[in-house]
N, C-alpha and C positions, 0 to 999 in steps of 0.2 A: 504494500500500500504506500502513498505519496501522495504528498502534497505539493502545490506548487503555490508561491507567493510572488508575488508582482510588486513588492512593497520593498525596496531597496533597503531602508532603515529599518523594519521589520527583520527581515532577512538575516540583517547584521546583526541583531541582539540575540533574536532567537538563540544560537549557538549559546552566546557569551550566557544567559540566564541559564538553559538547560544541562551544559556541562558539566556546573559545577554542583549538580542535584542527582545528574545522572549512575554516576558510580554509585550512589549509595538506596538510587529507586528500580534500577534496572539490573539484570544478569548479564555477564558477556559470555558467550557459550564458547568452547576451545573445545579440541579436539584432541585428547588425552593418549596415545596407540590408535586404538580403534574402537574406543567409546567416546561419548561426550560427556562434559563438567561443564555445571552451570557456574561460575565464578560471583561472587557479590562481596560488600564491604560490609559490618556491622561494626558499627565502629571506624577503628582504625585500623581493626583486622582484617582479613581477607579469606572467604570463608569457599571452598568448593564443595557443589554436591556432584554427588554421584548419578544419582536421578532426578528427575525435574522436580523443582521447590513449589509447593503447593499445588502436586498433580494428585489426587488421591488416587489412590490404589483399580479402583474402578477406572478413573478416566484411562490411568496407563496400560491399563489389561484391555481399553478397549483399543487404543491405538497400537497397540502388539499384535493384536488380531486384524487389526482394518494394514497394518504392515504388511500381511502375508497373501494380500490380493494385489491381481494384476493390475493395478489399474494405475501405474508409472506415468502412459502415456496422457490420462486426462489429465493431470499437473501445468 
């Protein structure tokens, strides 16, 4: 998803206000071997999960089974 703004002075804050919110609102996901890590800060520490942070257990077992269909190409 995207947005587009037309608003030159907009444009230029945007960054400057969200980046310094975002390490500690959002996850950076990396790619660990051949799993993924969601990464986040609490604090001033730096915290990785192993499985997605506030997926329950249901949501993940359904996306493990919606994994194992062909359906690549509608993407």
């Amino acid at each position: 998803m995207g947005v587009v703004f037309e608003c030159p002075p907009l444009a230029k804050r945007l960054p400057e206000e969200n980046d310094s919110d975002l390490a500690h609102t959002a996850y950076r996901v990396e790619l660990d071997g051949r799993r993924l890590v969601w990464v986040t800060h609490e604090g001033d520490q730096e915290v990785r999960h192993t499985s997605e942070p506030a997926a329950s257990l249901r949501k993940r077992m359904k996306v493990k089974v919606l994994s194992w269909l062909p359906i690549e190409w509608m993407l």
